[in-house]
Each structure stands twice: as structure tokens, then as C-alpha cells.
C-alpha positions as semicolon CSV with decimal commas, in nm:
position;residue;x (nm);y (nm);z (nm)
1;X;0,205;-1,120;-3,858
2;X;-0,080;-1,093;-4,100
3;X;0,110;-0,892;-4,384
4;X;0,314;-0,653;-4,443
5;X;0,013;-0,393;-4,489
6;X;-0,131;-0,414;-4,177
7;X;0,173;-0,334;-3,968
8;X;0,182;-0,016;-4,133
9;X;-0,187;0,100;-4,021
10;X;-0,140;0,339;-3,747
11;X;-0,565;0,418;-3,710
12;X;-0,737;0,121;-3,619
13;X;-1,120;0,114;-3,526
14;X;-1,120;0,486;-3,573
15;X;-0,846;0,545;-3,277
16;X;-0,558;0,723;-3,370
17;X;-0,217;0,592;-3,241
18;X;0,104;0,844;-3,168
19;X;0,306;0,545;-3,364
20;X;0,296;0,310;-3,640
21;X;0,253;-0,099;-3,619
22;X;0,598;-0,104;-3,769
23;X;0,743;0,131;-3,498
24;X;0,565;-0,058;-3,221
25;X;0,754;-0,401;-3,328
26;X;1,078;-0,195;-3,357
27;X;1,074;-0,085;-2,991
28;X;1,012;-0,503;-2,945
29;X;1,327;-0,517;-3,133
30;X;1,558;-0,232;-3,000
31;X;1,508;-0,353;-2,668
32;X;1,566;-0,721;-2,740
33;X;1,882;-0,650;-2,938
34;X;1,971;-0,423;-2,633
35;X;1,903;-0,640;-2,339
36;X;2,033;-0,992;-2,435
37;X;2,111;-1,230;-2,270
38;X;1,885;-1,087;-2,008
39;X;1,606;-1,262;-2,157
40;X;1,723;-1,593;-2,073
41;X;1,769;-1,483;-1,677
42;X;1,406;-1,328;-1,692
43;X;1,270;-1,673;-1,781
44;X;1,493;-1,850;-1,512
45;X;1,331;-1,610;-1,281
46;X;1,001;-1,713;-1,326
47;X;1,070;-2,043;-1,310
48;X;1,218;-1,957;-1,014
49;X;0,885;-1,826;-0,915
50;X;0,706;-2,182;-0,982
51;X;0,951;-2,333;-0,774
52;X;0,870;-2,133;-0,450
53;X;0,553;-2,142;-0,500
54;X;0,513;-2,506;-0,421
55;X;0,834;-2,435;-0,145
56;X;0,609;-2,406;0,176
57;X;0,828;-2,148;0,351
58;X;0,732;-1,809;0,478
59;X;1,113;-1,706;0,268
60;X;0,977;-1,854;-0,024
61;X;0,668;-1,537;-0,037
62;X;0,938;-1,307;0,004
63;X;1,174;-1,389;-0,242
64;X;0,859;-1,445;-0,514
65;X;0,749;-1,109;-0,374
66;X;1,078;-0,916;-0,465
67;X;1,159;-1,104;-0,806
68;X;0,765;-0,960;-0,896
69;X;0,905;-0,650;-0,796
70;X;1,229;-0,653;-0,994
71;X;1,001;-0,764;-1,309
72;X;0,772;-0,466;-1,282
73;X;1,060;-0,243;-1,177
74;X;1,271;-0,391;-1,511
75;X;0,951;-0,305;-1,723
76;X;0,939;0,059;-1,626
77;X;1,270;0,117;-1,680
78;X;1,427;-0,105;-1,943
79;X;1,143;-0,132;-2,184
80;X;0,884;0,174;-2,064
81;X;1,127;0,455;-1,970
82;X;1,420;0,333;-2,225
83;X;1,250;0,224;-2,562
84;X;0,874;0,257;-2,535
85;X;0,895;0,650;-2,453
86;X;1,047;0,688;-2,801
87;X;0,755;0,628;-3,008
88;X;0,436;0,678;-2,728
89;X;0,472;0,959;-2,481
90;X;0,220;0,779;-2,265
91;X;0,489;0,544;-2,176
92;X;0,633;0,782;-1,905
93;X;0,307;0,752;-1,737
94;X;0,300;0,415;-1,784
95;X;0,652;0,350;-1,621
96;X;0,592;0,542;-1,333
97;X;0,246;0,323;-1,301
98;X;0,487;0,009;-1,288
99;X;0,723;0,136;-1,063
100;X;0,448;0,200;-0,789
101;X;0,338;-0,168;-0,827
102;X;0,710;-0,263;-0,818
103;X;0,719;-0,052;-0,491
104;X;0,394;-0,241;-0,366
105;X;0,557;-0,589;-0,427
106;X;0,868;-0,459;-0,247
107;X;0,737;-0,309;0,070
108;X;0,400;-0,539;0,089
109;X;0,582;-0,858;-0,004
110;X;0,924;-0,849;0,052
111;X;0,999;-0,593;0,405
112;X;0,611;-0,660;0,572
113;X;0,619;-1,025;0,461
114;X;0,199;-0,914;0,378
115;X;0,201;-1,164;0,108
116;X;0,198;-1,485;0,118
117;X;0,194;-1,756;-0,172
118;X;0,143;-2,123;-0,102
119;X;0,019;-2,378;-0,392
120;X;-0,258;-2,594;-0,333
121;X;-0,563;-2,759;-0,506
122;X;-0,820;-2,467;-0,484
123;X;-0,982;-2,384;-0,808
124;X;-0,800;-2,053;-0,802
125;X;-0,461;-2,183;-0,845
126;X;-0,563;-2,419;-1,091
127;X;-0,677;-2,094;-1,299
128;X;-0,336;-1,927;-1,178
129;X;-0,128;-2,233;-1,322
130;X;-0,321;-2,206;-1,675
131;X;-0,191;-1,835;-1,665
132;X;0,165;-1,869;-1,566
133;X;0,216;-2,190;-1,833
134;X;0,037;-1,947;-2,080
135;X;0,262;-1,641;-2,036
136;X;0,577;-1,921;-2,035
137;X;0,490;-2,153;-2,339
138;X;0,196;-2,068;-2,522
139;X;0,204;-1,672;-2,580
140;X;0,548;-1,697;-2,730
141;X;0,416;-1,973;-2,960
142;X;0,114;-1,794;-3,058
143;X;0,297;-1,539;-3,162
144;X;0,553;-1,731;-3,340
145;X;0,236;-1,864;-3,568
146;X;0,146;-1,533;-3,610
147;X;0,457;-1,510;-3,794
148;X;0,636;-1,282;-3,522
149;X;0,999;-1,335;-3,507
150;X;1,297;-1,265;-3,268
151;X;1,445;-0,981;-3,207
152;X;1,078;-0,786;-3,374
153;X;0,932;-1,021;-3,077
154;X;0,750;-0,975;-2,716
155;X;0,974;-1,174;-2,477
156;X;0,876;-1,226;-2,140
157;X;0,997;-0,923;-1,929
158;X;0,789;-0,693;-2,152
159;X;0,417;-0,600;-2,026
160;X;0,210;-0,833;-2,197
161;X;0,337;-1,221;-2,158
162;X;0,447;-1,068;-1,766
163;X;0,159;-0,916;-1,652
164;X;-0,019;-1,273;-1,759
165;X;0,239;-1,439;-1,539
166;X;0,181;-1,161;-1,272
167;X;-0,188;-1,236;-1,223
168;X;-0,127;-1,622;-1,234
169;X;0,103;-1,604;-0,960
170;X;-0,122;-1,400;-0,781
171;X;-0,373;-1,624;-0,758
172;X;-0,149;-1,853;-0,543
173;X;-0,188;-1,602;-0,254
174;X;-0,317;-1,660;0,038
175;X;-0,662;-1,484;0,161
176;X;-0,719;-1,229;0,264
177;X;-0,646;-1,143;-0,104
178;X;-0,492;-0,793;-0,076
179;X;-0,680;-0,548;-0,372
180;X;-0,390;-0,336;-0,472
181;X;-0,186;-0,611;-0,554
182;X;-0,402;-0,642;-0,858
183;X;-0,462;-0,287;-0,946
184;X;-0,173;-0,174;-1,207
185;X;-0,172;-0,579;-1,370
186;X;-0,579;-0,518;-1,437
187;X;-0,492;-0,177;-1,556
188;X;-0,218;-0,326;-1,782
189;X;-0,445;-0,624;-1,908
190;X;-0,672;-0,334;-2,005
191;X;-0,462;-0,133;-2,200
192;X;-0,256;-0,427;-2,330
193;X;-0,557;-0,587;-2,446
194;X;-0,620;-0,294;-2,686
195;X;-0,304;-0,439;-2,874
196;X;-0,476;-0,763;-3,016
197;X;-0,709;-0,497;-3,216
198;X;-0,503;-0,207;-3,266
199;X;-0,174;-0,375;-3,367
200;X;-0,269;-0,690;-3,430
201;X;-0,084;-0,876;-3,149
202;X;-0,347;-1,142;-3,117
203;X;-0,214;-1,312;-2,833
204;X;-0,279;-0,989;-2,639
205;X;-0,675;-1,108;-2,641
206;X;-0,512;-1,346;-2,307
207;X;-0,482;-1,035;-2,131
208;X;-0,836;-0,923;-2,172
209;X;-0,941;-1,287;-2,107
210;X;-0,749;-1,333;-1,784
211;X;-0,830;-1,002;-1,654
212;X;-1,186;-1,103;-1,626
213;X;-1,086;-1,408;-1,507
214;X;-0,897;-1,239;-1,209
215;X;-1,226;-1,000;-1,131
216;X;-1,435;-1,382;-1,106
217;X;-1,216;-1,473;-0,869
218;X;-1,169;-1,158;-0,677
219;X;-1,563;-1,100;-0,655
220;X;-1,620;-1,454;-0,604
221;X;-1,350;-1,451;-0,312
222;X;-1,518;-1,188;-0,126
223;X;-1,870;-1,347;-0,155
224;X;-1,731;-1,667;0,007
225;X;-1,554;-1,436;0,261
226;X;-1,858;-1,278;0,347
227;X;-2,091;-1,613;0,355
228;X;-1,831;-1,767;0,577
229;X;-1,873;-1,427;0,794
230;X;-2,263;-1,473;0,766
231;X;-2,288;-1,811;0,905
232;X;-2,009;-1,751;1,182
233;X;-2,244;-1,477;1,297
234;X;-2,558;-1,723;1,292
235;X;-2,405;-1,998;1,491
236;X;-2,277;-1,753;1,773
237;X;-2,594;-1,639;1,809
């Protein structure tokens, strides 16, 4: 990271946090040492998840649909419920916030087929691909030139590098673009965000960065929507 002093700071910018930069990095580690191999079959799911997304099928949506709900229901409960609740007791809250977007994804996605994913050369997906290949390749390497090392390391299938992936692939939907599916990821990119200042996971600036992104999109999305709507209404009459 940057030293061995700062990952000892527990106040940063005058907020005081229930654990230390040490014991953050430690729950990175516990978890990692606990969970292996699973790492390596969380990545092959989300390249799973590129995969379908260029499979035009309507089984392709629901099978991206219920891997995003195994991630977020895999964050809540391995990393959330099982390591993060150790050192922050906001975790709890936190894990049940995943599992209802893990639920969404489920019953939206996977039973009422409500979601649909199809890649093509809008602007939007573009700005979804950057995401994905920056939650895959470049947020581990970031951090490994921060000087963060495995197991002390955020893998994907922890919060941060996944809820990056999360809102790319979300961007691949198909209008009309259905709000809750974004609600706990913005939330997330949020609170994650907090991380790049507060225990200086710099990488975690992405998720601040991409959040906005998402909201451009979003409001831009329903501007079009409702200019489209506009003009419909003007030729009729």
C-alpha cells in the first residue's frame, strides 16, 4: 500500500472507523485463505457473463440474471455475514442490503425473465464494457501497484471489483431500464467509494467514478425516452 503507517490509521478526514486499516485487509485475507479455490470459479463466472451477453437468446438473460444473483447472494454471506461482521457491525446491514438485490436479480431476472441483456454498439454498452474489463483486469492490477498482495487482497467476489462488474453488465440491458436494478450497486459504489480515502484502497475511486457514470446514463436514458414520447405525440396529432 503506501506504508506501513497508514494502514494503521483508523480516523481518516475526521471520521472515525469501528476498525483499523490493518483489520480491514485482514478480513480481505481471512476470507481469501477461507474461500479458495472459489476465487478462480467466481472469475469463470463472469466470464461466463461476457459470453451470454453477446449469446442473443432470451436463456442467455436468465442465466446472467441468476449468476448476478449468486454473486450478490455470495457477498452477503461469505464475505458480509462471515468475515466483514467481525470487525464493522454495519456489515449485517449491509448483507441483508445484498441479499435483497440478490433476491431482485432472482425473481426479476431469472423466474419473470424482466431482464433482458443483449450486446450491441450503443454508447451505453461501450461504457458497460470499460466497466466489466475494469473490475476483471485493471482493479486487481491497480491494486497490485499499490503494493497489495494475495491473500491481504480484494478478489473479485468481494463488493468493490463486483459491484464495478455489476453496473457494467447492467448497462447491456435492454430499455426500459428497470430502476431498482441499480439501487443497492449505487448504494455500494457510494459507500465503497469512501474506501479510496478512508483506507487507502485507491482503486475504490472506480466506484465513485462509475457510479456517476451509471446516473449519466440512467438520466440521459429517460430524457431520450421521453423525447421519443414527445415527438410520437406530435406526429399523431
Amino acid at each position: 500500500m503506501l506504508g506501513l503507517g497508514l494502514r494503521h490509521r483508523s480516523q481518516v478526514c475526521g471520521l472515525q472507523l469501528p476498525f483499523s486499516v490493518d483489520q480491514f485487509f485482514g478480513a480481505f485475507a481471512a476470507y481469501n485463505r477461507a474461500v479458495w479455490p472459489a476465487q478462480v470459479l467466481l472469475y469463470i463466472s463472469a466470464f461466463a457473463v461476457i459470453v451470454l451477453l453477446f449469446w442473443n437468446r432470451p436463456s442467455g438473460s436468465r442465466i446472467i440474471s441468476l449468476t448476478l444473483s449468486f454473486l450478490w447472494a455470495w457477498m452477503a454471506i461469505a464475505y458480509h455475514f462471515a468475515f466483514f461482521a467481525r470487525i464493522n457491525p454495519a456489515a449485517r446491514i449491509f448483507a441483508v442490503l445484498f441479499l435483497v438485490q440478490a433476491a431482485y436479480f432472482l425473481i426479476a431476472g431469472a423466474i419473470r425473465r424482466r431482464l433482458r441483456f443483449q450486446a450491441t454498439a450503443s454508447w451505453e454498452n461501450w461504457a458497460g464494457g470499460v466497466l466489466i474489463v475494469f473490475a476483471l483486469v485493471a482493479y486487481p492490477l491497480l491494486g497490485l501497484a499499490a503494493g497489495e498482495r494475495f491473500p491481504a487482497f480484494p478478489t473479485f467476489g468481494l463488493p468493490c471489483p463486483t459491484t464495478l462488474f455489476t453496473l457494467g453488465t447492467l448497462l447491456f440491458m435492454e430499455r426500459p431500464l428497470p430502476k431498482f436494478a441499480f439501487a443497492v450497486p449505487l448504494l455500494w459504489a457510494g459507500i465503497g467509494s469512501l474506501a479510496a480515502f478512508q483506507l487507502h484502497v485507491f482503486q475504490d475511486l472506480s466506484l465513485l467514478l462509475s457510479g456517476l457514470a451509471v446516473v449519466v446514463v440512467f438520466v440521459a436514458r429517460i430524457f431520450t425516452s421521453r423525447a421519443v414520447e414527445v415527438a410520437g405525440n406530435g406526429v399523431r396529432r
